[in-house]
GUVEX-190686 format. One record per residue (C-alpha): residue in one letter; x, y, z; residue number from 1. Coordinates in steps of 0.001 Angstrom, whole numbers, plus 524288, in hexadecimal, padded with zeros to 5 digits. Layout:
BEGIN
+----+-------+-------+-------+-----+
| aa |    xx |    yy |    zz |   i |
+----+-------+-------+-------+-----+
|  A |     X |     Y |     Z | NUM |
...
+----+-------+-------+-------+-----+
***
This chain:
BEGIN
+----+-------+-------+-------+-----+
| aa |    xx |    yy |    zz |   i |
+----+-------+-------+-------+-----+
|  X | 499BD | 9CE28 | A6E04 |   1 |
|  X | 4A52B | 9C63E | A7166 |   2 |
|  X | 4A743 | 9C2C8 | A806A |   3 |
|  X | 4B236 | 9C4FF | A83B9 |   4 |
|  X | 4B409 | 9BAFB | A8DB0 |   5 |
|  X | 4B4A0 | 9B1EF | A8481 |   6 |
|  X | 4C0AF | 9B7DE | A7C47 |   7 |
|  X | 4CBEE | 9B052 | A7E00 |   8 |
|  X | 4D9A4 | 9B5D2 | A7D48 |   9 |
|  X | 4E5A0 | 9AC4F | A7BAF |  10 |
|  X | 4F148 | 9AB2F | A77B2 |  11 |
|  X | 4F511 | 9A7BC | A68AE |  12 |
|  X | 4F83F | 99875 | A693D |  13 |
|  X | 4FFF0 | 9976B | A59DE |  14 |
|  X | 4FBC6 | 9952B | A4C20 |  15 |
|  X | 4F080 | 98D5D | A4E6B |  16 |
|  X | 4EA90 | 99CA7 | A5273 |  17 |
|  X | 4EE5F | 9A11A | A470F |  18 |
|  X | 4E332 | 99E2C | A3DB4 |  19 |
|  X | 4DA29 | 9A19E | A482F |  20 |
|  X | 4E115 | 9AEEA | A48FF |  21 |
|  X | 4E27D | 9B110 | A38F1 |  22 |
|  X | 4D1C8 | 9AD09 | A396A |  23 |
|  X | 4D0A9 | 9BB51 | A42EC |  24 |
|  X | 4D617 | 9C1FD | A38EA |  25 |
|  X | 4CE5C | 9BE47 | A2E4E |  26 |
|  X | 4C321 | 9C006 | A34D6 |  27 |
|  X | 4C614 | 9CEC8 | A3559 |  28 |
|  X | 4C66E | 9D015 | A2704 |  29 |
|  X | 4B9F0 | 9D661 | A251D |  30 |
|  X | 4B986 | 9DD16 | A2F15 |  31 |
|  X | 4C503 | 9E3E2 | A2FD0 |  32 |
|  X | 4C522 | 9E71A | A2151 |  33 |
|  X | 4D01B | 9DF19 | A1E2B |  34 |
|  X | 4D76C | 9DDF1 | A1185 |  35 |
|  X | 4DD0B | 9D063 | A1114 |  36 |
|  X | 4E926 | 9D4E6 | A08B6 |  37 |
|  X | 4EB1F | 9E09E | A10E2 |  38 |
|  X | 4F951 | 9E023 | A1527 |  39 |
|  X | 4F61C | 9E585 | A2421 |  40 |
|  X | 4EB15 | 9DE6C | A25E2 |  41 |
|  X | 4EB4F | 9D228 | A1E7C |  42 |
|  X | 4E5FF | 9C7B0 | A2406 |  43 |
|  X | 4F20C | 9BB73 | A2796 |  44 |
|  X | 4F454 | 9AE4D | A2608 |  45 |
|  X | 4F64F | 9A6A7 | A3183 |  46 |
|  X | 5046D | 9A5CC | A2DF0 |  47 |
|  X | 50426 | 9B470 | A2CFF |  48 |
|  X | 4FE06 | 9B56B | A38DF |  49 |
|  X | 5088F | 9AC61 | A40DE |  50 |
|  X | 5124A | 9B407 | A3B05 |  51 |
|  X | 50E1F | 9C27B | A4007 |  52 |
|  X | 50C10 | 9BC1F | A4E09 |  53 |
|  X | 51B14 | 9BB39 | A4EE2 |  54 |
|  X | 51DB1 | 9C795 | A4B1C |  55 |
|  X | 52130 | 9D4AD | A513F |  56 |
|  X | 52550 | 9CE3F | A5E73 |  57 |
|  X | 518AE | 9C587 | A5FEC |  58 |
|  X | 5192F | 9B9C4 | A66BA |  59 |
|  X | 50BE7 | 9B387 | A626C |  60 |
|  X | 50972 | 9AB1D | A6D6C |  61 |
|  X | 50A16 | 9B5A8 | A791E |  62 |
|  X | 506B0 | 9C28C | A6FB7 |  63 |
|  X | 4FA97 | 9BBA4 | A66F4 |  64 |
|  X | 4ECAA | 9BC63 | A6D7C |  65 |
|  X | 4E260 | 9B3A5 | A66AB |  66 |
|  X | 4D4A7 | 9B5ED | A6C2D |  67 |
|  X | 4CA4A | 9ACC2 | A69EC |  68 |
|  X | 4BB5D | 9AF02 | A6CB7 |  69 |
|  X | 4B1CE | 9A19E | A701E |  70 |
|  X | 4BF83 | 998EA | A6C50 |  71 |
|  X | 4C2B7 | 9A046 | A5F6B |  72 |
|  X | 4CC6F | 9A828 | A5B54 |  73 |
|  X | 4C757 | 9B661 | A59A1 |  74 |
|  X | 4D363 | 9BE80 | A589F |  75 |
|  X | 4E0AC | 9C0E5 | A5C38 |  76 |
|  X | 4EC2E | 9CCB1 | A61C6 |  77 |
|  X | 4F97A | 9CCA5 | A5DF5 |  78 |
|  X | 504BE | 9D5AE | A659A |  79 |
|  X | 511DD | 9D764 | A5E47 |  80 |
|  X | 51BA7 | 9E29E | A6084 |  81 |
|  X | 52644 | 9EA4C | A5A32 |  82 |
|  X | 52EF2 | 9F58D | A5B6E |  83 |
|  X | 52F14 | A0218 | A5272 |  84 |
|  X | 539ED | A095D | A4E79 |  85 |
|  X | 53889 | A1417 | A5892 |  86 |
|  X | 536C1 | A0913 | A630C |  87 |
|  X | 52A5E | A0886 | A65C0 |  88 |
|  X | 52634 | 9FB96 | A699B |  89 |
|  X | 51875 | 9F7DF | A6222 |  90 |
|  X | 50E87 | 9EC86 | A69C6 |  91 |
|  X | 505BC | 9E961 | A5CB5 |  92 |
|  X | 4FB4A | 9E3F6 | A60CC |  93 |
|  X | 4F041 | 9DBEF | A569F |  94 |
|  X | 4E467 | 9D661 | A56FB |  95 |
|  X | 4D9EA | 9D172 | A4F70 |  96 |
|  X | 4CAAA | 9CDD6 | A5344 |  97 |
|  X | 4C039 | 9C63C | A4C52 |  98 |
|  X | 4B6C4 | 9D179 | A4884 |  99 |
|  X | 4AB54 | 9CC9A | A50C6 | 100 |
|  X | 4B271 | 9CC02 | A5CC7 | 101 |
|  X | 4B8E8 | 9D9C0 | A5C69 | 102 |
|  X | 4B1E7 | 9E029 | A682E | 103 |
|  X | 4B902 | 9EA3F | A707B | 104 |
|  X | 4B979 | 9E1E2 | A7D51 | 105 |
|  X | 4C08A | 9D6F2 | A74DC | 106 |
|  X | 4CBB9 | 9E178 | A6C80 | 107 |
|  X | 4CCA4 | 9E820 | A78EF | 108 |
|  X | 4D072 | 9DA3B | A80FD | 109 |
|  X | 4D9F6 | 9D794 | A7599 | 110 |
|  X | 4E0F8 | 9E5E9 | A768C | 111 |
|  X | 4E247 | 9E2B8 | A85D6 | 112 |
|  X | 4EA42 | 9D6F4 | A82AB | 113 |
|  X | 4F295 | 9DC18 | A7630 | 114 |
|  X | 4F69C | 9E6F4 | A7F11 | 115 |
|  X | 4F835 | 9DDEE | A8AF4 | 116 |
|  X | 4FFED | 9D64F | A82D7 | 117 |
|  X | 50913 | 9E17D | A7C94 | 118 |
|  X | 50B32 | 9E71F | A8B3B | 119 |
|  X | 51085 | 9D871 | A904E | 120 |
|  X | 51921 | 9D981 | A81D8 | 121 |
|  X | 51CEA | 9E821 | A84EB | 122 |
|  X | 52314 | 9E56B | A90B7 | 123 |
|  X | 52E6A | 9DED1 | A8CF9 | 124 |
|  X | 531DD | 9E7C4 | A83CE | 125 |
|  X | 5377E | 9F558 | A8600 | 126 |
|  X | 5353A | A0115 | A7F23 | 127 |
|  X | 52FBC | A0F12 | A803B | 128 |
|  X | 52570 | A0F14 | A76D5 | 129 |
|  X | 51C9A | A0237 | A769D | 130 |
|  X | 50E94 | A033E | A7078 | 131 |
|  X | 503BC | 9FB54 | A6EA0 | 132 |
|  X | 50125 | 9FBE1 | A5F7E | 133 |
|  X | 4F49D | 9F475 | A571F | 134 |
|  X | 4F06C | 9F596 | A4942 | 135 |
|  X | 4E237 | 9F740 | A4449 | 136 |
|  X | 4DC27 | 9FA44 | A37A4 | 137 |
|  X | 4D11D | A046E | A3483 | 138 |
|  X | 4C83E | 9F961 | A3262 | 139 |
|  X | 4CB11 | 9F29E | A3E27 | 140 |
|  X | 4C0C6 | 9F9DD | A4625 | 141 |
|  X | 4BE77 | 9F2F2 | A532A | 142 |
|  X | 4CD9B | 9F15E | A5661 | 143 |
|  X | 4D05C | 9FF49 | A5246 | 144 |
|  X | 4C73B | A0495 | A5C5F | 145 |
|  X | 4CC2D | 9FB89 | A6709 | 146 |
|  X | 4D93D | A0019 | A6622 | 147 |
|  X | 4D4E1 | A0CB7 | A6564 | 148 |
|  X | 4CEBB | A0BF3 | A70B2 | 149 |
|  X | 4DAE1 | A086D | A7737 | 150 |
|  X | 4E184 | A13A6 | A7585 | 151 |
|  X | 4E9AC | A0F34 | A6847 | 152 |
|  X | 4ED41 | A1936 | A5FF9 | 153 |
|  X | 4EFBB | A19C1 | A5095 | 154 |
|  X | 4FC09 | A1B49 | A4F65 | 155 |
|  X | 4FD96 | A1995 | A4097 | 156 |
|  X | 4F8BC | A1149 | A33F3 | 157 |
|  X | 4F89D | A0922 | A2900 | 158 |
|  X | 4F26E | A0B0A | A1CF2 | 159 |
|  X | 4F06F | 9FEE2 | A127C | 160 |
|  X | 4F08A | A0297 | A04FF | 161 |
|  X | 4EDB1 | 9F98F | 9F9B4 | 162 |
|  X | 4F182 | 9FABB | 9EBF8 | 163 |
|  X | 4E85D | 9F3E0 | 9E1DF | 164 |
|  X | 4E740 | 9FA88 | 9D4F8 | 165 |
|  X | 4F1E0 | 9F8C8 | 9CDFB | 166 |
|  X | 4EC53 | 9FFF1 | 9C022 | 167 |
|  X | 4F27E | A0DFB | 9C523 | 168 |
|  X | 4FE9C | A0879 | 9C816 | 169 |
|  X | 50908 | A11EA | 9C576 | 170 |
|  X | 510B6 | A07B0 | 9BC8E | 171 |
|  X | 5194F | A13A5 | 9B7CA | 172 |
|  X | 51FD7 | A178D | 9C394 | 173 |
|  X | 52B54 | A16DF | 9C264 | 174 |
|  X | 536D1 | A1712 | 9CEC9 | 175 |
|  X | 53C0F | A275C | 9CEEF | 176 |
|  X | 54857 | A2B43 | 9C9C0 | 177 |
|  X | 55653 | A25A0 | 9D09E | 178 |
|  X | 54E94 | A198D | 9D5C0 | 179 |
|  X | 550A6 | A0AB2 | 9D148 | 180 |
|  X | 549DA | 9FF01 | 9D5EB | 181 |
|  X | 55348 | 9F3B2 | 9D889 | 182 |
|  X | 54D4B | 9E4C5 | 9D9B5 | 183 |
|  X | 54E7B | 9E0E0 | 9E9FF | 184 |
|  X | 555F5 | 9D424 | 9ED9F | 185 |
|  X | 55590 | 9CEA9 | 9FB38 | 186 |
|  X | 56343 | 9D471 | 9FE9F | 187 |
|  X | 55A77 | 9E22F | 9FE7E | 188 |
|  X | 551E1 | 9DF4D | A0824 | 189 |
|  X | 558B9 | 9E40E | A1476 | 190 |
|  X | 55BB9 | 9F095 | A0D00 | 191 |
|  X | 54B8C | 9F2E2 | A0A4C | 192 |
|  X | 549C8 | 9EF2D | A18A5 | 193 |
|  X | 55180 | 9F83F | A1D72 | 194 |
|  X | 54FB9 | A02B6 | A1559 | 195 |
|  X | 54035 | A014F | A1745 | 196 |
|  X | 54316 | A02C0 | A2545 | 197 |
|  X | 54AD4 | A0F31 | A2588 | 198 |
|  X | 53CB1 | A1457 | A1E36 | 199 |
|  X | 5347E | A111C | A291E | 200 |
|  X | 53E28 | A1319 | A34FC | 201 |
|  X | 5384D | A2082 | A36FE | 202 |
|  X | 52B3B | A1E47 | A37AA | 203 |
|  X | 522A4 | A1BFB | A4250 | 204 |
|  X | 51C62 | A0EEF | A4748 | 205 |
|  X | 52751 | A06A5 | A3EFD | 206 |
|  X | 52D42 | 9FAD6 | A45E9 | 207 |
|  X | 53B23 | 9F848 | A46D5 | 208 |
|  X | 54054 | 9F000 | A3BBD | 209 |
|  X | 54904 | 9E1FE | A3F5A | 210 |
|  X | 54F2C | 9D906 | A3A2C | 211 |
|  X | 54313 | 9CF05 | A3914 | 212 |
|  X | 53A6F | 9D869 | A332B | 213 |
|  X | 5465F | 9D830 | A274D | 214 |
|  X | 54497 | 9C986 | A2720 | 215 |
|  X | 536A5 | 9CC71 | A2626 | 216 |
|  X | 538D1 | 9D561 | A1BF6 | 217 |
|  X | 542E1 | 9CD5D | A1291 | 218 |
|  X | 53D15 | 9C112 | A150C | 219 |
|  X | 52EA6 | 9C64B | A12E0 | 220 |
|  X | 52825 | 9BA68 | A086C | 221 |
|  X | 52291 | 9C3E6 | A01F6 | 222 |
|  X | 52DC8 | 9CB61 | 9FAA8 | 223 |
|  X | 52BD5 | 9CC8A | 9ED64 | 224 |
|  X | 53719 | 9D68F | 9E970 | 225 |
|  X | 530B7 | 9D847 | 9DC47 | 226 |
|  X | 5268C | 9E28C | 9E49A | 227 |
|  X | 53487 | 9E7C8 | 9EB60 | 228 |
|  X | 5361B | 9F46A | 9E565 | 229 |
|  X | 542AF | 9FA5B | 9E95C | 230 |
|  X | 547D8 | A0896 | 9E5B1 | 231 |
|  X | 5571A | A0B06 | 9E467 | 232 |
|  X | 55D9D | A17EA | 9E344 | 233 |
|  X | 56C1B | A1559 | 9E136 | 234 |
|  X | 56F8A | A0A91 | 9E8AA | 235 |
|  X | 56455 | A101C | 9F4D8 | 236 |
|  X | 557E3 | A0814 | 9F649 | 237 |
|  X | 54BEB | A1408 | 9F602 | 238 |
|  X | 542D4 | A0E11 | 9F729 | 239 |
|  X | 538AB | A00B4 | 9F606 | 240 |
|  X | 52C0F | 9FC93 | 9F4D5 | 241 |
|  X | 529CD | 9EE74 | 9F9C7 | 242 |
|  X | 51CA5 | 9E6AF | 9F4EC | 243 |
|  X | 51951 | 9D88C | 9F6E6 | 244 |
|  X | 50F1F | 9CFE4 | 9F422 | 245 |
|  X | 5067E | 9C5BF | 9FDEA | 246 |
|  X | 4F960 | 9C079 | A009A | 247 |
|  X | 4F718 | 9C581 | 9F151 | 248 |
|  X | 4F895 | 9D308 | 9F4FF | 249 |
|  X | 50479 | 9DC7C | 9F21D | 250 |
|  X | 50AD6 | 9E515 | 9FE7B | 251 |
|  X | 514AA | 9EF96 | 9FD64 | 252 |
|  X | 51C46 | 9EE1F | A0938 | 253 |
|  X | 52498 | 9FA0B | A0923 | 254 |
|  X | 525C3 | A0648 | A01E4 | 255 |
|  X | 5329F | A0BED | A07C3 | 256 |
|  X | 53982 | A1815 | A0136 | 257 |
|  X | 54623 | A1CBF | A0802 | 258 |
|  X | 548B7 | A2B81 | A0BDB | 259 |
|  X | 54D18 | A32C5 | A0106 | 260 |
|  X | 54667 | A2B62 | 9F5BC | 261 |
|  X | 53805 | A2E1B | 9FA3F | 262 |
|  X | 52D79 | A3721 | 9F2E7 | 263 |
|  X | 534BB | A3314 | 9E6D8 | 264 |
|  X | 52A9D | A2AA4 | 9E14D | 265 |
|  X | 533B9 | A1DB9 | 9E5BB | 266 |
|  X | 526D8 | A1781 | 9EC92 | 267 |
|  X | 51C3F | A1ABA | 9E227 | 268 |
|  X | 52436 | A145A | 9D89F | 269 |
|  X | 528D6 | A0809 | 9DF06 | 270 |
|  X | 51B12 | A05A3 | 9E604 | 271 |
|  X | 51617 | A0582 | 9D64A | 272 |
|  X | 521CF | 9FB62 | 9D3CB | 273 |
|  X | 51DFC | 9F3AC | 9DE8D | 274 |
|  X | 50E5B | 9F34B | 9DB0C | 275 |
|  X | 5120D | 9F10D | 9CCAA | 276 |
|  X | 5186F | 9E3E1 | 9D18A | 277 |
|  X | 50C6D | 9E07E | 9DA14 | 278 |
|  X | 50475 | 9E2AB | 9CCA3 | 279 |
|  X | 50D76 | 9D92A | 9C71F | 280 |
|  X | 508C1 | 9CEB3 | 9D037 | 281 |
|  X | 4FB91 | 9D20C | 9CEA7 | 282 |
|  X | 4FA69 | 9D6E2 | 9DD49 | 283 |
|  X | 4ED3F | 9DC9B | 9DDFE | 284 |
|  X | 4EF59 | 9E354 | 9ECB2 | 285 |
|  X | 4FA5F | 9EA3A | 9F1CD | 286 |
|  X | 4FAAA | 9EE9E | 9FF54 | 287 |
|  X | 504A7 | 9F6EB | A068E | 288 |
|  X | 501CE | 9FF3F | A1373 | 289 |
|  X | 50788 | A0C63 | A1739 | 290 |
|  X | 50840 | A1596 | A2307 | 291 |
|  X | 4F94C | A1AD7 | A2568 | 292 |
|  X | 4FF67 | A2939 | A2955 | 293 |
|  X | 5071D | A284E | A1BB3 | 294 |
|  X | 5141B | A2856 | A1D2A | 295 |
|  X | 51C76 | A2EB1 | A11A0 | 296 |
|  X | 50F6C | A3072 | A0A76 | 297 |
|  X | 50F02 | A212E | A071D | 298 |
|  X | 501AB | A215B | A0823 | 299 |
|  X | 4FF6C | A2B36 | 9FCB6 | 300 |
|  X | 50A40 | A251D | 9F574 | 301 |
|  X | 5023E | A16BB | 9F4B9 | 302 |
|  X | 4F495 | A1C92 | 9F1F9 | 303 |
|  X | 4FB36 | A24E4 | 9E650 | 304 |
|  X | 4FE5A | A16CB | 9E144 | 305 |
|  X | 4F27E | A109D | 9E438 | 306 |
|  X | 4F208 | A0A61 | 9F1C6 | 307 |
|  X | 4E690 | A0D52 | 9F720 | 308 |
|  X | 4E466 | A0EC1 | A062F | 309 |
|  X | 4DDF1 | A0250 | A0CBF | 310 |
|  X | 4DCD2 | A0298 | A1B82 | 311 |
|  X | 4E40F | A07B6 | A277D | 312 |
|  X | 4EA23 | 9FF90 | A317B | 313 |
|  X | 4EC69 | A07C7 | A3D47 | 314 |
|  X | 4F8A5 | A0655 | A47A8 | 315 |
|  X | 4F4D6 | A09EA | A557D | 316 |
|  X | 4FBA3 | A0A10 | A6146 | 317 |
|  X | 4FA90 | A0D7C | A71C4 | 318 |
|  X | 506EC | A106E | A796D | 319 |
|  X | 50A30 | A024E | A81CE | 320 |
|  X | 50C8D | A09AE | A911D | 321 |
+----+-------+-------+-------+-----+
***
């Protein structure tokens, strides 16, 4: 039973937290079913770590909460926010427990301050549609029925697929009639930016892209463009399928096919391009994740090939008044 009159809250004090914080996460490892390669819920580095508490309009020092129980550190919140393409203003809030100390009275003291916090952020920003918006997987049972419980609604999903048996690979397929591949140089990049954003500017729950989340994009370490696979048709990009490799594991990034060139069999073949390649480095995991509701059939498309489904990581949100 933890008292809590003895939980500490306090402000995050720099990098010497760090280690303390990256410790509460690994502590959640077996109990949270995690899969240390999973791209959504990998486990970071401290340097990782540092880095994602300056992102998404998060000033660390004022938007961090470290919480410490009998003088250690026991778990953390992080608020960040963004705007989506319809303008809807999204307060993310995150945070993570040791397992032995996740009672109600303590998530339910943390979910006061993340959404004291986001209504003291809120204010200086205008809008017409703000939220409050967290993330939880289906093994993550405790915080799942906290927020639940206060009134936060699934709103959509996440599905993790991993692809690991590479002896039905479909080393045949071949890219459909009218189609080349072309080999991508740097000077492409803002073309495969932009054109991946015109494919997801219609669809719900997408943020709106800038001009550091290109930087992010071209300057990303891990480009490899030997797991670029990029359509032509004439002189018209159709289509891509982006895969990279880190922490041992493979990712594909994006599967984008533009309007016009889709139910062709464009993505079936260049996903097999792109997994041949990971084969070729002797990747033993690839990961990618996809809209849970199954947008454009994607879903269907990746089990056909031989992802199979790992977990769900569930959006929620509550409307900020």
């Amino acid at each position: 039973m933890v008292d809590i009159l003895k939980v500490v809250f306090r402000n995050y004090q720099g990098e010497d937290d760090l280690p303390k914080l990256v410790e509460v996460r690994k502590s959640c490892i077996k109990s949270d079913q995690i899969d240390p390669l999973s791209t959504l819920e990998a486990i970071p580095t401290v340097q990782e770590l540092n880095k994602s508490f300056n992102e998404d309009n998060c000033n660390p020092f004022k938007d961090v909460l470290v919480i410490e129980y009998e003088n250690k550190v026991i778990g953390y919140a992080k608020v960040c926010w963004w705007i989506e393409n319809d303008g809807t203003v999204v307060f993310l809030h995150l945070e993570y427990l040791i397992p032995k100390f996740r009672e109600k009275d303590l998530w339910q003291k943390i979910i006061n301050w993340v959404e004291q916090k986001t209504k003291e952020k809120s204010n200086f920003i205008k809008a017409d549609s703000k939220v409050f918006a967290a993330n939880a997987s289906t093994t993550e049972i405790s915080k799942t029925k906290i927020l639940i419980e206060n009134q936060y609604k699934r709103v959509f999903s996440l599905v993790e697929m991993v692809f690991e048996d590479y002896k039905n690979l479909d080393t045949q397929s071949l890219l459909p009639q009218g189609f080349i591949l072309k080999d991508v140089e740097e000077s492409d990049l803002r073309s495969i930016w932009e054109l991946n954003n015109t494919v997801y500017q219609d669809r719900d729950f997408i943020s709106t892209p800038t001009e550091e989340n290109f930087k992010i994009f071209a300057n990303n370490p891990n480009n490899d463009y030997s797991l670029w696979k990029v359509a032509h048709f004439g002189e018209q990009i159709a289509g891509f399928v982006i895969g990279s490799v880190s922490k041992d594991r493979g990712e594909i990034e994006e599967v984008s096919i533009l309007p016009g060139f889709r139910r062709k069999g464009l993505a079936y073949s260049l996903l097999n391009m792109v997994l041949q390649e990971f084969k070729n480095k002797k990747i033993n995991k690839v990961y990618l994740h996809t809209n849970g509701e199954n947008v454009s059939g994607a879903r269907s498309l990746y089990k056909k090939i031989g992802f199979r489904h790992s977990k769900d990581f569930v959006k929620y949100r509550k409307n900020l008044e």
